[in-house]
PDB file as gemmi writes it, atoms N, CA and C in Angstrom:
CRYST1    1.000    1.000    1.000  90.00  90.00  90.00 P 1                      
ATOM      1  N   UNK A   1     -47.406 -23.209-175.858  1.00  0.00           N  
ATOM      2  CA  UNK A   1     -47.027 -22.038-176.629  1.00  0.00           C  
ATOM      3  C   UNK A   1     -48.029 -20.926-176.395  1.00  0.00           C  
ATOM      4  N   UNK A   2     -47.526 -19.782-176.783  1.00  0.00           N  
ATOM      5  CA  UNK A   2     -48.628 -18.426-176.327  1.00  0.00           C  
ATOM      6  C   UNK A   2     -48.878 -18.056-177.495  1.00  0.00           C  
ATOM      7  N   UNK A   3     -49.781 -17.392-178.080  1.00  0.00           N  
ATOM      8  CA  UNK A   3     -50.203 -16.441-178.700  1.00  0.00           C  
ATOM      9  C   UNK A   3     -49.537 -15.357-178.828  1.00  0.00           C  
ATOM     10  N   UNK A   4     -49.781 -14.601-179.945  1.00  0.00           N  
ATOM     11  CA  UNK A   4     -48.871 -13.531-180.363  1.00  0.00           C  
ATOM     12  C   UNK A   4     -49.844 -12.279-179.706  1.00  0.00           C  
ATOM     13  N   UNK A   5     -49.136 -11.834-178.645  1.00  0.00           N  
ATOM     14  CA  UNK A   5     -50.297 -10.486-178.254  1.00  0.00           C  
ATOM     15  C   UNK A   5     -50.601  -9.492-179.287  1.00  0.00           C  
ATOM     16  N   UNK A   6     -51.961  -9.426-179.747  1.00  0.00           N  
ATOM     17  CA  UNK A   6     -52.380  -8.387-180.680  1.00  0.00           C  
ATOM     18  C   UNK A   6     -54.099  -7.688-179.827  1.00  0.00           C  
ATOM     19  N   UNK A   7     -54.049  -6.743-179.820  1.00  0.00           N  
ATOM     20  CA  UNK A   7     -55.207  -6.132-179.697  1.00  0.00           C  
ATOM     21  C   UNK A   7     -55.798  -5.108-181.497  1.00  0.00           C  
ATOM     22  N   UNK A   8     -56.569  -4.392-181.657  1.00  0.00           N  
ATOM     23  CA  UNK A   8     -57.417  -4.316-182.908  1.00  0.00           C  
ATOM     24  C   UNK A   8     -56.216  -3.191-183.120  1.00  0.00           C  
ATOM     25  N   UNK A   9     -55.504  -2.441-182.961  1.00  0.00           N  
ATOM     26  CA  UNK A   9     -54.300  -1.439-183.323  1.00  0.00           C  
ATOM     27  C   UNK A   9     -53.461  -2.061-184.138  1.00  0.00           C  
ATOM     28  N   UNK A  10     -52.810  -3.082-183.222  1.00  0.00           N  
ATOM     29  CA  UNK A  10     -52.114  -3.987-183.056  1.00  0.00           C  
ATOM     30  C   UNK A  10     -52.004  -5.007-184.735  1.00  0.00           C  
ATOM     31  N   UNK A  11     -52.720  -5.446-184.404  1.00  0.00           N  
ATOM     32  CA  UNK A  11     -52.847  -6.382-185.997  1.00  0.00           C  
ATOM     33  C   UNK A  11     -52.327  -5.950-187.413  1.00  0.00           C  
ATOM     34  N   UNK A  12     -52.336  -4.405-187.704  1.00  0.00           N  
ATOM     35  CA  UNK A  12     -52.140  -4.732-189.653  1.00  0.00           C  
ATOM     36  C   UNK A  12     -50.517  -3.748-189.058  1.00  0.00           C  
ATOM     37  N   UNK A  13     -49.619  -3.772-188.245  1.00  0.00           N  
ATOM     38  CA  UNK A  13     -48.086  -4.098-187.700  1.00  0.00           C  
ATOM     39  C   UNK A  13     -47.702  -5.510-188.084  1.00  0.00           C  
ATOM     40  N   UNK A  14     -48.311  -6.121-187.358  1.00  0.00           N  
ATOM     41  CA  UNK A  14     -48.398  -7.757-186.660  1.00  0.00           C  
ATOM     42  C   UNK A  14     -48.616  -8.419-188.227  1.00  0.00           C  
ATOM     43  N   UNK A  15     -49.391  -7.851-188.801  1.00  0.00           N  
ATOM     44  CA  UNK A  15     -49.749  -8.688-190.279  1.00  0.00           C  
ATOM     45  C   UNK A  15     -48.269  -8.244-191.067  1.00  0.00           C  
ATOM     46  N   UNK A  16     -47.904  -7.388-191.098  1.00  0.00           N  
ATOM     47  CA  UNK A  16     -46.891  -6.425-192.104  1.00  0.00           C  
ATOM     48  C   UNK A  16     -45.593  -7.190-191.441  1.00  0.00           C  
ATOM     49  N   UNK A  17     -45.298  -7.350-190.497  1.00  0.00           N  
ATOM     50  CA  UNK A  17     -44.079  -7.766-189.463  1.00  0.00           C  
ATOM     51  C   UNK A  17     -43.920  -8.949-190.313  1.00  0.00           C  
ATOM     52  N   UNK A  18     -44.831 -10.533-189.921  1.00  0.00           N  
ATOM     53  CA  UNK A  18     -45.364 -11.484-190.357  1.00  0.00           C  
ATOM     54  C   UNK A  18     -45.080 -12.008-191.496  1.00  0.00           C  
ATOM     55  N   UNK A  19     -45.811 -11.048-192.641  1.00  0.00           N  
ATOM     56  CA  UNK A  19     -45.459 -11.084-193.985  1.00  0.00           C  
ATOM     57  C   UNK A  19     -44.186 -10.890-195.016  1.00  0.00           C  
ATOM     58  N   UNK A  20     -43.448  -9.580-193.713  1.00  0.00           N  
ATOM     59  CA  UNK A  20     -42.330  -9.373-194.311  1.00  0.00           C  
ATOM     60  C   UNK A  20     -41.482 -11.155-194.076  1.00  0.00           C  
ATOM     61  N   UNK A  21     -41.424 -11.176-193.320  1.00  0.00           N  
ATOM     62  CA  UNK A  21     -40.799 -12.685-192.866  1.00  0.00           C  
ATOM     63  C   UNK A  21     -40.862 -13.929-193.792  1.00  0.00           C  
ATOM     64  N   UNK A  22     -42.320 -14.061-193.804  1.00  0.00           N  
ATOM     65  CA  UNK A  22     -42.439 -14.549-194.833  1.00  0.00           C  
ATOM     66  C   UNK A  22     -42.592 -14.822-196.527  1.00  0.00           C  
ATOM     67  N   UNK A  23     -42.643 -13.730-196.931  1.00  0.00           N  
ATOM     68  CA  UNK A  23     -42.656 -13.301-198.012  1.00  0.00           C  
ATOM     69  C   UNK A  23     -43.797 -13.217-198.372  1.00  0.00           C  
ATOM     70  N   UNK A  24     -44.892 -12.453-197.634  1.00  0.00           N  
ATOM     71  CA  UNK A  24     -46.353 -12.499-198.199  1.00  0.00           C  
ATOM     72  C   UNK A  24     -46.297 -11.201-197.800  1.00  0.00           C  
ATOM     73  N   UNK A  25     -47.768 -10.775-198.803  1.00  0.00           N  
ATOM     74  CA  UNK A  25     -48.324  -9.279-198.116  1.00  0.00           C  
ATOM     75  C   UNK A  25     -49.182  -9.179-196.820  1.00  0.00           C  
ATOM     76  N   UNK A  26     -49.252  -8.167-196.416  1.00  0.00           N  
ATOM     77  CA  UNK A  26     -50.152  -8.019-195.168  1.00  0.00           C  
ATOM     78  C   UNK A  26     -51.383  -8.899-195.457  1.00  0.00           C  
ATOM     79  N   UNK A  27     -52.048  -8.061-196.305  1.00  0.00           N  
ATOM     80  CA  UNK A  27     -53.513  -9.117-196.661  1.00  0.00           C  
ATOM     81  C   UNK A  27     -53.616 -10.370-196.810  1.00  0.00           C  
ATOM     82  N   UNK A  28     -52.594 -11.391-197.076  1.00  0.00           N  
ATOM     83  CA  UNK A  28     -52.356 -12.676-197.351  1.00  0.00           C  
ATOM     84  C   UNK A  28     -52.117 -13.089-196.052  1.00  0.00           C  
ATOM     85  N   UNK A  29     -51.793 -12.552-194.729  1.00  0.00           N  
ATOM     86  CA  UNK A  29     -50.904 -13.039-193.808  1.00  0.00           C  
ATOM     87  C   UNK A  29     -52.576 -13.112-192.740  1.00  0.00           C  
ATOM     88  N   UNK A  30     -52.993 -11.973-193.184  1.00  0.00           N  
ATOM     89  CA  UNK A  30     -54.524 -11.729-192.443  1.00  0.00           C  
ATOM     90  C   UNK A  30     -55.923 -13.129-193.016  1.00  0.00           C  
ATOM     91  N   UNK A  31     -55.285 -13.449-194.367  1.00  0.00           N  
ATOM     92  CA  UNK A  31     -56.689 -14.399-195.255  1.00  0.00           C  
ATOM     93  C   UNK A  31     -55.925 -15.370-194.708  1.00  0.00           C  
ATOM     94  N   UNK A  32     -54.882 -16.209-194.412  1.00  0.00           N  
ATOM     95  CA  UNK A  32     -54.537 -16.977-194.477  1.00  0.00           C  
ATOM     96  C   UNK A  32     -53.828 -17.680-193.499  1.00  0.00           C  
ATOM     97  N   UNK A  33     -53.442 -16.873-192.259  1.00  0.00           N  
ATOM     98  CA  UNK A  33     -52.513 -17.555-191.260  1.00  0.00           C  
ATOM     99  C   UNK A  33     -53.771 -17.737-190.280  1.00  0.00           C  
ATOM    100  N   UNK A  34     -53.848 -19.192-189.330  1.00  0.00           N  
ATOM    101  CA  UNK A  34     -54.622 -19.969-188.545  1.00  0.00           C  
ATOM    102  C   UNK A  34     -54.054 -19.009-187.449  1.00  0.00           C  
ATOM    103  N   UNK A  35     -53.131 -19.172-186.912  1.00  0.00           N  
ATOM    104  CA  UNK A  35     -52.577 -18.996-185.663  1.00  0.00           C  
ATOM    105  C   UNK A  35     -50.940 -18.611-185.884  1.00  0.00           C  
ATOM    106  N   UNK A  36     -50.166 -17.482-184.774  1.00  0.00           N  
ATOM    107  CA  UNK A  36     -49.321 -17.586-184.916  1.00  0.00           C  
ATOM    108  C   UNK A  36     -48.750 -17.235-183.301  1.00  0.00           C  
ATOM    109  N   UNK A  37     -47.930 -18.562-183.303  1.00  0.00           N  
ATOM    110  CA  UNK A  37     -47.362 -18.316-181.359  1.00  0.00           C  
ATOM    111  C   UNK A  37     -46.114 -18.847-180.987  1.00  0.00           C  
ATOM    112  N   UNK A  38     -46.092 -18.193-180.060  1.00  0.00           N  
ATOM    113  CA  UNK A  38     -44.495 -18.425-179.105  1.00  0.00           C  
ATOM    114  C   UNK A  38     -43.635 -19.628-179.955  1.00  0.00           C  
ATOM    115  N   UNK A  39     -42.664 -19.641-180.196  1.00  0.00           N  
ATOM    116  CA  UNK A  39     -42.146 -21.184-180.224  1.00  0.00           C  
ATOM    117  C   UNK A  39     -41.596 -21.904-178.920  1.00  0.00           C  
ATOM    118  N   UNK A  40     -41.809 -21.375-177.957  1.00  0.00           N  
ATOM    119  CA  UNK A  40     -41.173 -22.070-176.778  1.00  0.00           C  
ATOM    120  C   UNK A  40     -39.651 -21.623-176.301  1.00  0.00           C  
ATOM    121  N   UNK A  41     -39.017 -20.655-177.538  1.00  0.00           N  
ATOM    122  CA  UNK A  41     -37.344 -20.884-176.791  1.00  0.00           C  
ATOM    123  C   UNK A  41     -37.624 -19.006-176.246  1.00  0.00           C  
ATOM    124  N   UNK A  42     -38.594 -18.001-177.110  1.00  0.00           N  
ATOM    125  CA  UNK A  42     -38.887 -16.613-176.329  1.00  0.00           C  
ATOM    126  C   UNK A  42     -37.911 -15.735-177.557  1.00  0.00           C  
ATOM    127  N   UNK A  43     -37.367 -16.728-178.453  1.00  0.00           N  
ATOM    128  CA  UNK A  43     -37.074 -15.999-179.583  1.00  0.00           C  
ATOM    129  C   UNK A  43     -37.532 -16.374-181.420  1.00  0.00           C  
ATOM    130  N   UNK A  44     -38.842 -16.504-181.374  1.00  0.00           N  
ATOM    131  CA  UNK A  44     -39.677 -16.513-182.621  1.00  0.00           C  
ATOM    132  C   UNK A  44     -40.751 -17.070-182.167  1.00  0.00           C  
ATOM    133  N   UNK A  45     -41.226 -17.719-183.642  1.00  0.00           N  
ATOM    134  CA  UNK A  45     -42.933 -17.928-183.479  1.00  0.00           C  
ATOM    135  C   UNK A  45     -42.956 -19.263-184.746  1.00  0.00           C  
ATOM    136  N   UNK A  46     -43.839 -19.537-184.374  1.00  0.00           N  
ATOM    137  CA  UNK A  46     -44.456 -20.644-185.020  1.00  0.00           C  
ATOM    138  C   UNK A  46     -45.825 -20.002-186.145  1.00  0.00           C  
ATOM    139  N   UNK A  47     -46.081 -20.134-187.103  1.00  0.00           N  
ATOM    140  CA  UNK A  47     -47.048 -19.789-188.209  1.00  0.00           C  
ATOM    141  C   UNK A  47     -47.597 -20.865-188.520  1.00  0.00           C  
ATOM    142  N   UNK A  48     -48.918 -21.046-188.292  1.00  0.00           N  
ATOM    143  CA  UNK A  48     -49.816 -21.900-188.540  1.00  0.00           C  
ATOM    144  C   UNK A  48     -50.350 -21.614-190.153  1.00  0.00           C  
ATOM    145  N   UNK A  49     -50.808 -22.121-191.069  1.00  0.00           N  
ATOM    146  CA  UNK A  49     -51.659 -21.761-192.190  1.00  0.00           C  
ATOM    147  C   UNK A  49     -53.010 -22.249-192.111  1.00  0.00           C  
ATOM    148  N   UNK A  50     -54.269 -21.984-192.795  1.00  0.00           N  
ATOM    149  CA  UNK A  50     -55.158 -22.603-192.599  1.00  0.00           C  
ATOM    150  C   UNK A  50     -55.239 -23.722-193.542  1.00  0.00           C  
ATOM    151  N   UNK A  51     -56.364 -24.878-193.552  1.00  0.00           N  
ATOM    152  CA  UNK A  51     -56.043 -25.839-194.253  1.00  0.00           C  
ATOM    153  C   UNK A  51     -56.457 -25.237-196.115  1.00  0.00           C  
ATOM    154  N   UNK A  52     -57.174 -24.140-195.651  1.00  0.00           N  
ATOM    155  CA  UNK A  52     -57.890 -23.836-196.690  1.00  0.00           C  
ATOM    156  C   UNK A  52     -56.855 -23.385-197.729  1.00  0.00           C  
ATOM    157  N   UNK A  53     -55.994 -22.566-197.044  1.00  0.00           N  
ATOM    158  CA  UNK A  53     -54.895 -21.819-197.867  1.00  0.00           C  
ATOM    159  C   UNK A  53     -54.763 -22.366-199.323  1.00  0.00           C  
ATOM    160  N   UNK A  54     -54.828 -21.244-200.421  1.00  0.00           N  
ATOM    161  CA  UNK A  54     -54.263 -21.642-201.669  1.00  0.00           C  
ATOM    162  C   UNK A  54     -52.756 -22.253-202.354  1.00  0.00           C  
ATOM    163  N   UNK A  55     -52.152 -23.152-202.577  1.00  0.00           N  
ATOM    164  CA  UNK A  55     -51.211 -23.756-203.007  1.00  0.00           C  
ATOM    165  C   UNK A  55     -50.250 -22.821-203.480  1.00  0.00           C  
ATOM    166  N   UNK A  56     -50.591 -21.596-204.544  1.00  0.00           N  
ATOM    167  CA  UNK A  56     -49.979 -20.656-205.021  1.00  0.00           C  
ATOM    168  C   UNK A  56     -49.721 -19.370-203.559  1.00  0.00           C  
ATOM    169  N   UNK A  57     -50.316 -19.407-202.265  1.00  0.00           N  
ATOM    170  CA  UNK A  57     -50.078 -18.940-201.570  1.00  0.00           C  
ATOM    171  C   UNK A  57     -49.234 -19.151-200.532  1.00  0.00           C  
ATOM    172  N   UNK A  58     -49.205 -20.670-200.497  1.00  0.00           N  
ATOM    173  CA  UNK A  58     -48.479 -21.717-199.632  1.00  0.00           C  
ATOM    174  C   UNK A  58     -46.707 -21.808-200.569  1.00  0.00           C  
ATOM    175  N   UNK A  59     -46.305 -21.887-201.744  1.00  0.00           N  
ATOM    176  CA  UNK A  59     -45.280 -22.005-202.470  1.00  0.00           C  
ATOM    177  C   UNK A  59     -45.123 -20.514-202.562  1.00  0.00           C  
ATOM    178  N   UNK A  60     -44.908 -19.596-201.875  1.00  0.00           N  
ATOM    179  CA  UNK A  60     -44.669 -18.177-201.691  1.00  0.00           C  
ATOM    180  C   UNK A  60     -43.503 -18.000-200.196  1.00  0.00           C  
ATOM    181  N   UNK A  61     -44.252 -19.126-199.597  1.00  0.00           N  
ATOM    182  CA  UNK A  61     -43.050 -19.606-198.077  1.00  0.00           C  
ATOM    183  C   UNK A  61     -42.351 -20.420-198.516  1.00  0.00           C  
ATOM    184  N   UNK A  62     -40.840 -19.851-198.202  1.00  0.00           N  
ATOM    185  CA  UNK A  62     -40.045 -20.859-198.508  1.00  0.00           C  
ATOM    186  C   UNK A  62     -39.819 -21.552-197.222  1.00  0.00           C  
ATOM    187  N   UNK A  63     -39.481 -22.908-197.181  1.00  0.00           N  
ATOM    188  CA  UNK A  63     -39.296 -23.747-195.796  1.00  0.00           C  
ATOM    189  C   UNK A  63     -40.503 -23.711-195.408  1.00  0.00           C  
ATOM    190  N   UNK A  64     -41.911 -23.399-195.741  1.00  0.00           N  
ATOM    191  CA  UNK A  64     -43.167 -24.093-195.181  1.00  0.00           C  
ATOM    192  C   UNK A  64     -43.202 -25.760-195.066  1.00  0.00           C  
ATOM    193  N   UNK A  65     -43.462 -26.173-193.985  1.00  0.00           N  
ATOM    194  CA  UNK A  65     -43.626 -27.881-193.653  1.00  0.00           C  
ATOM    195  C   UNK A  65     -44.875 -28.334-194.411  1.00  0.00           C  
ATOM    196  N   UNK A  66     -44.781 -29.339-194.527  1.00  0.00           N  
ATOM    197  CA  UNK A  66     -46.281 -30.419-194.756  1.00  0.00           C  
ATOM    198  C   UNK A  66     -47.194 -30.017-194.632  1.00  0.00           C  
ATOM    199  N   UNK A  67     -46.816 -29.759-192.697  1.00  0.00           N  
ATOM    200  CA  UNK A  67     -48.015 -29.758-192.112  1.00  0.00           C  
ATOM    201  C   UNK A  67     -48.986 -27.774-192.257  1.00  0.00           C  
ATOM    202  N   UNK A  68     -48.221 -27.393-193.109  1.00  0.00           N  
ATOM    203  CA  UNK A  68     -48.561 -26.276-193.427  1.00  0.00           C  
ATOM    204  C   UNK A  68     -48.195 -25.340-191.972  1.00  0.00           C  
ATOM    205  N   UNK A  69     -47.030 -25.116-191.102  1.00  0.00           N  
ATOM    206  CA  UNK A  69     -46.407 -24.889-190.234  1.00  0.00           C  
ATOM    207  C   UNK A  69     -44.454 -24.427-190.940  1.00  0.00           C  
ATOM    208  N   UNK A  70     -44.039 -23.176-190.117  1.00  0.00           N  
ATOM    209  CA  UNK A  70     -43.266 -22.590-190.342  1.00  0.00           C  
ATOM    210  C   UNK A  70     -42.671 -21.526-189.027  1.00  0.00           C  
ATOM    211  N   UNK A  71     -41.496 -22.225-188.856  1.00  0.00           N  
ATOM    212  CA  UNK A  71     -40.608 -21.438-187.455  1.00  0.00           C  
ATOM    213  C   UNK A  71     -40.350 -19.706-188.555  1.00  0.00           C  
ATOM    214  N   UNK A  72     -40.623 -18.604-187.381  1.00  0.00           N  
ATOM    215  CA  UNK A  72     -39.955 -17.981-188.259  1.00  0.00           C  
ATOM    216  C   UNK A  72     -39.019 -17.128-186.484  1.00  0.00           C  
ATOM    217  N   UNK A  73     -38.039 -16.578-186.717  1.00  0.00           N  
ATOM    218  CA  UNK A  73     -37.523 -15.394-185.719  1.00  0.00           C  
ATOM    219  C   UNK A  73     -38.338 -14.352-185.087  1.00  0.00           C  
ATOM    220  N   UNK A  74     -37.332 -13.750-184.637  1.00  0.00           N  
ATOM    221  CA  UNK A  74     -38.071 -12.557-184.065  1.00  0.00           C  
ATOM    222  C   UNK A  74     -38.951 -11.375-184.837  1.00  0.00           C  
ATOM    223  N   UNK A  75     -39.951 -11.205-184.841  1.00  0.00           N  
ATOM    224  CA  UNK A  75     -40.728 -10.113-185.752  1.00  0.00           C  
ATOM    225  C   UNK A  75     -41.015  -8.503-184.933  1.00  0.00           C  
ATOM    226  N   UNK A  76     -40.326  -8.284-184.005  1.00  0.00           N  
ATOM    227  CA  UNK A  76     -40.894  -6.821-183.376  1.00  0.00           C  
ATOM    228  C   UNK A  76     -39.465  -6.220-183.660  1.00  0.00           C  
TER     229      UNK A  76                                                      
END                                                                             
């Protein structure tokens, strides 16, 4: 899987895009997402959380997995 191309411009789009998707704010998507990349088919992404993430931040995604992982669509 690839990485989501962001350079320092790039990011509080990429956070706002992200969040809308998921139902978080920019700032939550920035404290809290590990990684977010390709899913392999070239139409969405995969959202990592960190392990740290707060519970009340994590029950804000709906369809978040276990593994604290979430397919979402296209975000651009």
């Amino acid at each position: 899987m690839e990485s989501y191309p962001m350079d320092d411009n790039d990011s509080g789009k990429r956070n706002r895009q992200v969040g809308n998707a998921l139902g978080l704010a920019a700032d939550e998507v920035e404290l809290w997402v590990k990684a977010i990349e390709e899913d392999g088919s070239g139409m969405g992404y995969v959202v990592r959380f960190l392990k740290r993430t707060p519970a009340e931040v994590l029950a804000k995604v709906a369809g978040l997995g276990a593994d604290r992982t979430i397919n979402i669509g296209p975000i651009d």
